[in-house]
C-alpha positions in Angstrom: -42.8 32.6 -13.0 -38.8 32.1 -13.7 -37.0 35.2 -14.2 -33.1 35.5 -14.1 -30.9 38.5 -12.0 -27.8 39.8 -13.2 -25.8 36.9 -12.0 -27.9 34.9 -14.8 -29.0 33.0 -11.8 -32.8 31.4 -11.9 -35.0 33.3 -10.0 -38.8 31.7 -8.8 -41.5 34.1 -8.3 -44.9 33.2 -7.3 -47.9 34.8 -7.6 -50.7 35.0 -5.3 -54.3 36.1 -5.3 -55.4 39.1 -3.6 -59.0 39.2 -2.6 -61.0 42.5 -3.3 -63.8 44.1 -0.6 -66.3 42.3 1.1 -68.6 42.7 -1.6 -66.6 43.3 -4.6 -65.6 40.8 -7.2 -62.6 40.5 -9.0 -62.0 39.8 -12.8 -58.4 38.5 -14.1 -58.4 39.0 -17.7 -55.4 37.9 -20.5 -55.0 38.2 -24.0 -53.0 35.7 -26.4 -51.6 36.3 -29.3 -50.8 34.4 -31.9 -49.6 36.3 -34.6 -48.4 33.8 -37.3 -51.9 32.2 -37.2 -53.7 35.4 -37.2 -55.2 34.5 -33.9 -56.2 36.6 -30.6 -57.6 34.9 -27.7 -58.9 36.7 -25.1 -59.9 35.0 -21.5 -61.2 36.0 -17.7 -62.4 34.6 -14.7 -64.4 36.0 -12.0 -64.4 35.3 -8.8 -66.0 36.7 -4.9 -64.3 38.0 -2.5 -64.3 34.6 -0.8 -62.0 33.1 -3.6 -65.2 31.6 -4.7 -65.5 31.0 -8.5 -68.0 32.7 -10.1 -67.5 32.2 -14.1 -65.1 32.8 -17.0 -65.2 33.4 -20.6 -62.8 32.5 -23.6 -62.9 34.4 -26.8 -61.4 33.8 -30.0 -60.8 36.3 -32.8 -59.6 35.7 -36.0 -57.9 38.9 -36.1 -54.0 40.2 -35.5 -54.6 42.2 -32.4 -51.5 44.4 -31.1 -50.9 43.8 -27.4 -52.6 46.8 -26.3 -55.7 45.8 -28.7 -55.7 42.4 -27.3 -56.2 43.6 -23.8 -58.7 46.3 -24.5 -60.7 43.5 -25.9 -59.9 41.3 -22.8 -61.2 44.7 -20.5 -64.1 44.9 -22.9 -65.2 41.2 -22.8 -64.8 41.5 -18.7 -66.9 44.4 -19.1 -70.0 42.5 -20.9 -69.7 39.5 -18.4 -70.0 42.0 -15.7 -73.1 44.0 -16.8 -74.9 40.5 -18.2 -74.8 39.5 -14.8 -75.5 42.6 -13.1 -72.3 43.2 -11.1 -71.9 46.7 -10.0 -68.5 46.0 -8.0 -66.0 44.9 -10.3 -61.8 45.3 -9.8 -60.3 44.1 -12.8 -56.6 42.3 -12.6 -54.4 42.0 -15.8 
């Protein structure tokens, strides 16, 4: 990620992933909108606490989500992948 300080000066920031508990998994969800199309997309990925990949799900809607919509549907989304596959320990990561 690029941000700028005061000085207007480029700034690089990176992130990192954080692994949950030994046997918790963890769930990074986002939402997308794109509003002149009347599109939401709504993604996640799941992985162990080994960094291990586990699965991820795309959704599209043919909706005009707000922000906070879009991410509720992102949580809920995580939410069904998690019970279909009968994970108990779940941190979720926007």
């Amino acid at each position: 990620m690029q941000i700028r300080n005061q000085q207007n000066m480029q700034l690089t920031t990176y992130a990192t992933w954080v692994k949950p508990q030994d046997g918790w998994i963890k769930c990074n969800v986002d939402a997308e909108l794109f509003e002149s199309q009347g599109i939401t997309t709504v993604a996640c990925c799941i992985r162990n606490n080994n960094n291990e990949f586990q699965c991820a799900q795309t959704r599209q809607f043919n909706s005009r989500f707000s922000i906070v919509e879009g991410e509720g549907m992102t949580m809920l989304e995580a939410i069904q992948l998690a019970i279909h596959h009968g994970w108990n320990f779940v941190i979720s990561k926007f």
